[in-house]
C-alpha positions as CSV (number, residue, x, y, z in Angstrom):
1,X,28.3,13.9,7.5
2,X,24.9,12.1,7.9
3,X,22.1,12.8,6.7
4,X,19.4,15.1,9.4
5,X,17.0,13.3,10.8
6,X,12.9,13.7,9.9
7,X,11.0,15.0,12.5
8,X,7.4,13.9,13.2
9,X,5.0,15.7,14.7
10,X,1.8,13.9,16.4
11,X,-0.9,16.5,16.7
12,X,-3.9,15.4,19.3
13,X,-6.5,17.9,20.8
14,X,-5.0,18.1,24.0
15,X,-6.1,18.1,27.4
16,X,-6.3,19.7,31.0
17,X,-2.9,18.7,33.0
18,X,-4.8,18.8,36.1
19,X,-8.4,18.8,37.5
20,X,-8.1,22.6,38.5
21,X,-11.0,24.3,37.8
22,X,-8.8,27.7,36.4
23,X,-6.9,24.6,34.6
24,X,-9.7,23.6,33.2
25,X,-10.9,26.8,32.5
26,X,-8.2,27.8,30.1
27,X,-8.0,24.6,28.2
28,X,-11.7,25.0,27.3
29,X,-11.2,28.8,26.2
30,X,-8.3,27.6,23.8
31,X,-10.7,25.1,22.1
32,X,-14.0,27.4,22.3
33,X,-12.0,30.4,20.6
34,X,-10.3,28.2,17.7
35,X,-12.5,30.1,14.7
36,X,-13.3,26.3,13.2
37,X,-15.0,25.7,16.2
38,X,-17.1,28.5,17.1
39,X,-16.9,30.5,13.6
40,X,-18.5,34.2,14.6
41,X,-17.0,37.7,14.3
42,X,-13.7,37.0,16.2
43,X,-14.7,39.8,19.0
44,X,-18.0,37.7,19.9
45,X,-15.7,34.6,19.6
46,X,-13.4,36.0,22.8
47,X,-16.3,37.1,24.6
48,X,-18.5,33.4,23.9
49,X,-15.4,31.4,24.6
50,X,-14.8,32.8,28.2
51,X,-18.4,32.7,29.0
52,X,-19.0,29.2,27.7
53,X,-15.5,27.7,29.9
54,X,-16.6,29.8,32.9
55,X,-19.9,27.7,33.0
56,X,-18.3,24.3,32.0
57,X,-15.5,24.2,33.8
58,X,-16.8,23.2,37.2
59,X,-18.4,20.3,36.3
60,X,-15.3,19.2,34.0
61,X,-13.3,19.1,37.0
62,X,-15.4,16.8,38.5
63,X,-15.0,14.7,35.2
64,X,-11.2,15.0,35.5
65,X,-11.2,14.3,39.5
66,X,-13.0,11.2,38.8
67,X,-10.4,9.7,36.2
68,X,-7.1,10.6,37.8
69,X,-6.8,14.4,38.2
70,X,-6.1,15.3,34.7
71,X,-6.9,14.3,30.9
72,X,-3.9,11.0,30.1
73,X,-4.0,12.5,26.5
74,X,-0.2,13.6,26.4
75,X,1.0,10.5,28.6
76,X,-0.9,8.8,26.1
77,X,0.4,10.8,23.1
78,X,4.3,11.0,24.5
79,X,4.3,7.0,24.9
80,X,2.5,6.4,21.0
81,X,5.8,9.1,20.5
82,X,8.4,6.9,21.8
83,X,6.7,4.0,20.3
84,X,6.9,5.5,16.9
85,X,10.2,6.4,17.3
86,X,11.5,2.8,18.2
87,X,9.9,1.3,15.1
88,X,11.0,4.3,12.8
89,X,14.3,3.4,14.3
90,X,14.1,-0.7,14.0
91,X,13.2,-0.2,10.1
92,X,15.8,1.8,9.7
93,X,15.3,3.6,6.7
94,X,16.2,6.9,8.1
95,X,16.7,8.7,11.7
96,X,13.8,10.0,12.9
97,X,12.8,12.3,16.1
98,X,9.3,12.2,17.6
99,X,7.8,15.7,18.6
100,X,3.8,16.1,20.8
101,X,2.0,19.2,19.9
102,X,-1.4,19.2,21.8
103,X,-3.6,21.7,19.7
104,X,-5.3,23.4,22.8
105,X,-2.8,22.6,25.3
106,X,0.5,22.2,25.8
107,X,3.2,21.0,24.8
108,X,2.1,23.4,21.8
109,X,3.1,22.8,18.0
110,X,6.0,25.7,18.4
111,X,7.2,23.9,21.2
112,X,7.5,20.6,19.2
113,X,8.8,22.4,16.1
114,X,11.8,23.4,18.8
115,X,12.3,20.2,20.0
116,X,12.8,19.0,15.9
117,X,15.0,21.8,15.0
118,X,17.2,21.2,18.1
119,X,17.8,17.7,17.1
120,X,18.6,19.0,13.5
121,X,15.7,17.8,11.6
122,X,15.0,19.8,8.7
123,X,11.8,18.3,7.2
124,X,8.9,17.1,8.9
125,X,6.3,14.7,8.8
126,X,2.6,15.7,10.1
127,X,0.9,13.2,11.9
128,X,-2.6,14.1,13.4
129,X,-3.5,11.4,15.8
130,X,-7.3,12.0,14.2
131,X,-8.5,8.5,12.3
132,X,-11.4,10.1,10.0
133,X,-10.2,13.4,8.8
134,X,-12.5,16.3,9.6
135,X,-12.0,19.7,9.5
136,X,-12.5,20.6,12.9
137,X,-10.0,18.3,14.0
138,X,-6.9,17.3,11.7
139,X,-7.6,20.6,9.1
140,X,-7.5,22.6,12.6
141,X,-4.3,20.9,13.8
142,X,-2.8,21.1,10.3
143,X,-3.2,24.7,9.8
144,X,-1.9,25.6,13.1
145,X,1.5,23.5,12.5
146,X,1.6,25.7,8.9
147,X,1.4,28.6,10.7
148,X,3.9,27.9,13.1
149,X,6.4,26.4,10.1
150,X,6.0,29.7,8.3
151,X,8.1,31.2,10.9
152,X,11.2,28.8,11.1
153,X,12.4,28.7,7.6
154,X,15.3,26.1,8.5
155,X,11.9,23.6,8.7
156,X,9.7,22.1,5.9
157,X,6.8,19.8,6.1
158,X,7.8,16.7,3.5
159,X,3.9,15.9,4.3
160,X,1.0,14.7,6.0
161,X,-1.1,11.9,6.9
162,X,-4.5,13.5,6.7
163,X,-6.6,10.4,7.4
164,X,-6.1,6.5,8.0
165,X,-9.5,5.8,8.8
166,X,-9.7,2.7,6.9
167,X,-5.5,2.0,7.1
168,X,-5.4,-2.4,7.2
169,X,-3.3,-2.0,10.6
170,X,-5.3,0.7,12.5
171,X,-8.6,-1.3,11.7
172,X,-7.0,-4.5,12.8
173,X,-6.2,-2.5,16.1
174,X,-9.3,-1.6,16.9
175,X,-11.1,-5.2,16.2
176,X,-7.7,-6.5,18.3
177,X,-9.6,-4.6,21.1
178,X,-13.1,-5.4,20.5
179,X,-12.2,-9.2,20.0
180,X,-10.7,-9.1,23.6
181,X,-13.7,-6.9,25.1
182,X,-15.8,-9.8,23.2
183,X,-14.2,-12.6,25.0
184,X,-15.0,-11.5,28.3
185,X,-19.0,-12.0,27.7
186,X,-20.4,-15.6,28.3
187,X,-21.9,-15.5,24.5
188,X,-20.6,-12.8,21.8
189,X,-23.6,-14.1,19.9
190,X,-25.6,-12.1,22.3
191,X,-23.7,-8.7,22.6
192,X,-25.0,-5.8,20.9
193,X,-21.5,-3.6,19.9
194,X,-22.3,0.4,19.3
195,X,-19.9,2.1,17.8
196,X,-19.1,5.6,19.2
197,X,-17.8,8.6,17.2
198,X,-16.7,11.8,18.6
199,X,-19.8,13.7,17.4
200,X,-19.4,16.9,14.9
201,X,-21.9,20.4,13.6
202,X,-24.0,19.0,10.9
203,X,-23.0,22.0,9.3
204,X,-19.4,20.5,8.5
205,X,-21.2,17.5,6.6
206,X,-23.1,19.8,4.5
207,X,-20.1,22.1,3.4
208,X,-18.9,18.6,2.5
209,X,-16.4,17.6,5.5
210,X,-15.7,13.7,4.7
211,X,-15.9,13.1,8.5
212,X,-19.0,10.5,8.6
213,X,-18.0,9.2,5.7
214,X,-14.7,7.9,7.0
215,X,-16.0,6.9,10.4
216,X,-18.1,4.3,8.0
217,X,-15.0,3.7,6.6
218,X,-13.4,2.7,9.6
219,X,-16.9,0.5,10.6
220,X,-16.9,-2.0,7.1
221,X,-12.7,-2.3,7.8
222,X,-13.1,-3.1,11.6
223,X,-15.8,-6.0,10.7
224,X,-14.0,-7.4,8.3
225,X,-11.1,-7.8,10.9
226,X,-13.5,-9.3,13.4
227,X,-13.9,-13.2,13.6
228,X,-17.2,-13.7,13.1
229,X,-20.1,-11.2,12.4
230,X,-21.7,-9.3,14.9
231,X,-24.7,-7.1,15.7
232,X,-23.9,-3.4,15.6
233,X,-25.3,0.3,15.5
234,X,-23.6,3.5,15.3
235,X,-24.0,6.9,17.7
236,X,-22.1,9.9,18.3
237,X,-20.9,11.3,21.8
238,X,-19.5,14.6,23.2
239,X,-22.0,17.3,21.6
240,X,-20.7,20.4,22.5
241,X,-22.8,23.1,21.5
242,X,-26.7,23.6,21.0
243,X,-26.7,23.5,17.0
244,X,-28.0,20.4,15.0
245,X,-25.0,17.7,15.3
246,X,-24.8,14.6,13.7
247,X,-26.8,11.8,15.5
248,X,-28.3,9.5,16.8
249,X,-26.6,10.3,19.9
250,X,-25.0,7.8,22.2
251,X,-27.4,8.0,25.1
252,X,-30.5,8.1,23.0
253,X,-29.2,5.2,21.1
254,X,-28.2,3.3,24.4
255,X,-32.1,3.7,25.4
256,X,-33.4,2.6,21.8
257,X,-31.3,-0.6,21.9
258,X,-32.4,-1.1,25.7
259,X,-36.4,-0.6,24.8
260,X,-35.3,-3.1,21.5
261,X,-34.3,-5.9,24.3
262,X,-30.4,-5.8,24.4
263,X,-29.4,-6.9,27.7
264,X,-25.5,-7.4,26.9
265,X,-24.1,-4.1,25.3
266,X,-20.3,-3.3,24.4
267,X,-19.7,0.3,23.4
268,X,-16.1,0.8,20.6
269,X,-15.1,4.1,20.6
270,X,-14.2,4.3,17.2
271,X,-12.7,7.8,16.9
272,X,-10.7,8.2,19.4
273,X,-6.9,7.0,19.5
274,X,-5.9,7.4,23.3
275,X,-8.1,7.1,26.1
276,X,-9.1,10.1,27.3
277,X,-11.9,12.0,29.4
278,X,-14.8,11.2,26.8
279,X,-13.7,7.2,26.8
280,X,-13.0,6.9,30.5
281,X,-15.5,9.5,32.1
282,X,-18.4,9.8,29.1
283,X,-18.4,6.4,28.5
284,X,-17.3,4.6,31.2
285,X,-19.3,6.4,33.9
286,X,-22.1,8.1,32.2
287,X,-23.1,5.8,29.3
288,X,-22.9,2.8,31.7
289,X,-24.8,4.5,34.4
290,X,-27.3,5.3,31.8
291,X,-27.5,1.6,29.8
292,X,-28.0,0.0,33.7
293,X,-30.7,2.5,34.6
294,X,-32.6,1.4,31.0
295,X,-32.1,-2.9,31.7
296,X,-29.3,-3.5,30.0
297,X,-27.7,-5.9,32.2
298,X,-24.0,-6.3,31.4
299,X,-22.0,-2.9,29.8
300,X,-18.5,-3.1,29.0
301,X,-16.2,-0.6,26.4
302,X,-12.9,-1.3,25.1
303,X,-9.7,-0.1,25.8
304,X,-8.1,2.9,23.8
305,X,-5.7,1.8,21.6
306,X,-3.3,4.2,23.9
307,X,0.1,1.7,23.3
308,X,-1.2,-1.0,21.1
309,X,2.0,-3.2,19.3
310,X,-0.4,-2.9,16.3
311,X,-1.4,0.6,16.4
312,X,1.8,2.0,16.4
313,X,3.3,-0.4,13.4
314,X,0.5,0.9,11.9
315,X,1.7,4.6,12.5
316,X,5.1,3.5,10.9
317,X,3.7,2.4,8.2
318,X,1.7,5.7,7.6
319,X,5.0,7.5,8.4
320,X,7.3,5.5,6.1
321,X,4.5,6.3,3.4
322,X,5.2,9.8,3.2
323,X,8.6,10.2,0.7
């Protein structure tokens, strides 16, 4: 008889399946109310989730309507899936079966622990689709798929890839895309690049959360993928409540380097995996609008590494790493 197949589960943050504003609505409540995020008694945490996704919603859906009608997250996220699975399969070490679980949305991490345990698998492999490991993000994803395993006993997790923030082949995929943004300006010699992390509390730095530290990480590896050197700053996006966050942020940072003189500015999001509302819509309407309005003359961002041939060799390597 052969031997079952491991099971992988890619964990992402999820997103909004349409641009509905009750949609949207519900997805923001799931994210607001996950304790790592908002960490108050949990009674004030229902109450402050519904009240902060009844006054964001509206103008998310505007956000959605203008990239497509929904989040591409899980199109995203199912095609890195069958990707993975493809080169798990071409190696051939062993079989293995691809599973989404979206952590405030679904397909949900029960509903991918089903899909496993139908195909027979009965270890797993956790993959959080998260580059620098934070708390908030792959420890949040990561606890919800233990919870989940702790009731289907036929599963175990073999492990986890908590972090490849400075992994040879997901570096060399992101400087694969800022290369080819690169060669579309008249003079690279002239291009300012500003790298853009997903922001995060300041609070989770100073209980001692490696986030930062692995987005810098991620910054020396990329540059030493790059051919040639090149001018570059660093900002965080997406702040998404009023307490102190890590900074500078993006839009400040835009207007710094636009008061400095840059005329030619290309923005890397450099935490983010997929493209997604905060690349397409943040950065791609927002952030441009913004670097135009200061003088900068020609903006341009890269693409998300969504189906990179690199980026997903990478992810078999991280996979086949776990024994």
């Amino acid at each position: 008889m052969p031997d079952a197949p491991v099971g992988v589960v890619l964990c992402n943050i999820g997103g909004p399946a349409s641009a509905d504003v009750a949609t949207i609505r519900r997805y923001l409540r799931r994210f607001f109310a996950d304790p790592v995020i908002l960490p108050v008694h949990p009674v004030a945490r229902w109450f402050l989730s519904r009240r902060i996704a009844a006054k964001r919603a509206p103008e998310s859906a505007k956000m959605y309507a203008a990239i497509g009608g929904k989040s591409p997250i899980l199109e995203w996220t199912e095609r890195q899936a069958r990707g993975l699975e493809e080169r798990l399969a071409a190696r051939g070490a062993c079989r293995f079966v691809c599973a989404v679980a979206m952590r405030y949305s679904p397909p949900s991490v029960g509903e991918a622990l089903a899909k496993l345990e139908a195909a027979g698998c009965r270890e797993v492999v956790a993959l959080p689709l998260y580059p620098q490991e934070s708390r908030a993000t792959t420890g949040s994803s990561l606890a919800e798929l233990d919870r989940a395993l702790a009731g289907r006993p036929s599963l175990r997790k073999r492990g986890a890839i908590r972090d490849f923030a400075d992994h040879a082949g997901y570096v060399g995929a992101v400087a694969e895309r800022i290369e080819e943004a690169l060669a579309a300006f008249p003079d690279r010699g002239r291009v300012r690049v500003l790298f853009s992390a997903h922001g995060l509390p300041k609070r989770f730095v100073d209980d001692g959360d490696p986030y930062a530290k692995r987005v810098a990480a991620t910054i020396d590896g990329v540059r030493g993928h790059l051919n040639g050197p090149i001018s570059w700053s660093l900002a965080y996006q997406s702040r998404a409540t009023r307490e102190p966050w890590l900074g500078p942020e993006t839009a400040e940072k835009i207007e710094e380097l636009a008061l400095r003189g840059v005329k030619e500015l290309l923005v890397v999001p450099v935490s983010f995996v997929s493209d997604h509302v905060e690349t397409l819509y943040e950065i791609g309407v927002l952030f441009e609008k913004h670097a135009r309005e200061k003088g900068i003359e020609r903006f341009a961002y890269t693409r998300g590494l969504n189906d990179s041939p690199r980026f997903l060799d990478a992810l078999a390597d991280l996979v086949l790493s776990v024994k």
